[in-house]
C-alpha positions as CSV (number, residue, x, y, z in Angstrom):
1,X,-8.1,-8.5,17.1
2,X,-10.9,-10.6,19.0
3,X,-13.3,-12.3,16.8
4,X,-14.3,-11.0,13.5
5,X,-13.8,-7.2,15.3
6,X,-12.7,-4.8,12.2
7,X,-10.0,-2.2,13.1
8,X,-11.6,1.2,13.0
9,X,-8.7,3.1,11.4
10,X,-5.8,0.8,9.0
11,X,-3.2,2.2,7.0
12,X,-0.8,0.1,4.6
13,X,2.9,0.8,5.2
14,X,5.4,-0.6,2.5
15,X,8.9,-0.2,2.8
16,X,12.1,-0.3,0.4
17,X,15.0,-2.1,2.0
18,X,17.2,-2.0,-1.9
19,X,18.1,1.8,-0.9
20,X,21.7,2.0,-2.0
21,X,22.0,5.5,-2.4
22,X,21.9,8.5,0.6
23,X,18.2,9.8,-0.1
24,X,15.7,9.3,2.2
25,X,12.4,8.6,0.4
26,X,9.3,8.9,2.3
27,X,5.6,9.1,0.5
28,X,2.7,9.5,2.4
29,X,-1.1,9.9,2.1
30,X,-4.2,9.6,4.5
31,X,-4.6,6.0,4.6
32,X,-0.7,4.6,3.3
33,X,2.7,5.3,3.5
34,X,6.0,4.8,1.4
35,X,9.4,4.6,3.3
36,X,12.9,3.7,1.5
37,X,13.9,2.1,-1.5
38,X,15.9,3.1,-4.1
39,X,14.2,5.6,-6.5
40,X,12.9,2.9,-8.6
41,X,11.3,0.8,-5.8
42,X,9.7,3.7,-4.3
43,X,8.1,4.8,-7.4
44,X,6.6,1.3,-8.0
45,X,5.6,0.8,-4.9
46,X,3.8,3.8,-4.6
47,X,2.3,3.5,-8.0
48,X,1.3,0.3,-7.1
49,X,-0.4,1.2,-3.8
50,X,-1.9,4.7,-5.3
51,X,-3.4,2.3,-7.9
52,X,-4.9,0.0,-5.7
53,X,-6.5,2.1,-3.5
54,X,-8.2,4.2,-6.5
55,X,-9.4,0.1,-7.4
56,X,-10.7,-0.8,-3.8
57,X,-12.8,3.2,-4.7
58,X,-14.1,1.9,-7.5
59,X,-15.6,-1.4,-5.7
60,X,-16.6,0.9,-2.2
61,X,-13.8,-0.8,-0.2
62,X,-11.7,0.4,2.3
63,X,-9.0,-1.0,3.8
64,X,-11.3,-1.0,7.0
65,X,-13.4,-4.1,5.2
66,X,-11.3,-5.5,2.6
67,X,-10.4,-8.6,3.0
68,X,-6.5,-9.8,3.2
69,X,-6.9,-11.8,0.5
70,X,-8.6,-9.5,-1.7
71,X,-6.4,-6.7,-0.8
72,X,-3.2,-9.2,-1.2
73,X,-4.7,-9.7,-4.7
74,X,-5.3,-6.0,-6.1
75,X,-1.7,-5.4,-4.7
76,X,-0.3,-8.3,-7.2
77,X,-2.5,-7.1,-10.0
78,X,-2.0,-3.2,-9.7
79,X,1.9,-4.1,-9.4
80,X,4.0,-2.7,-12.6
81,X,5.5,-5.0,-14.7
């Protein structure tokens, strides 16, 4: 990206590379998507995105203006333990 230019459309991919089993795990919503992982993995990481994007709601961010850092933070904190 030039400048301080936004992107007009974004969507957060996360992906499970601990798959040790034969399923193929694939969430998906309009603005993220889940792929791999072994059950556990994908479960958390969808959990931890679907709970940071219902945060970034609450504040009236998207991840068209959030910044990295921000976004890098509500990841951590929305993470289960």
């Amino acid at each position: 990206m030039e400048g301080n230019r936004r992107p007009k459309n974004a969507v957060l991919l996360g992906l499970g590379l601990d798959n040790n089993d034969e399923h193929k795990r694939i969430t998906t919503a309009e603005k993220f998507a889940i792929l791999g992982g072994c059950e556990e993995t994908h479960n958390k990481m969808t959990e931890t995105v679907m709970k940071t994007f219902e945060e970034m709601g609450r504040k009236g961010k998207s991840l068209e203006v959030i910044e990295p850092q921000e976004l890098k933070e509500l990841l951590d904190k929305n993470t289960p333990g």
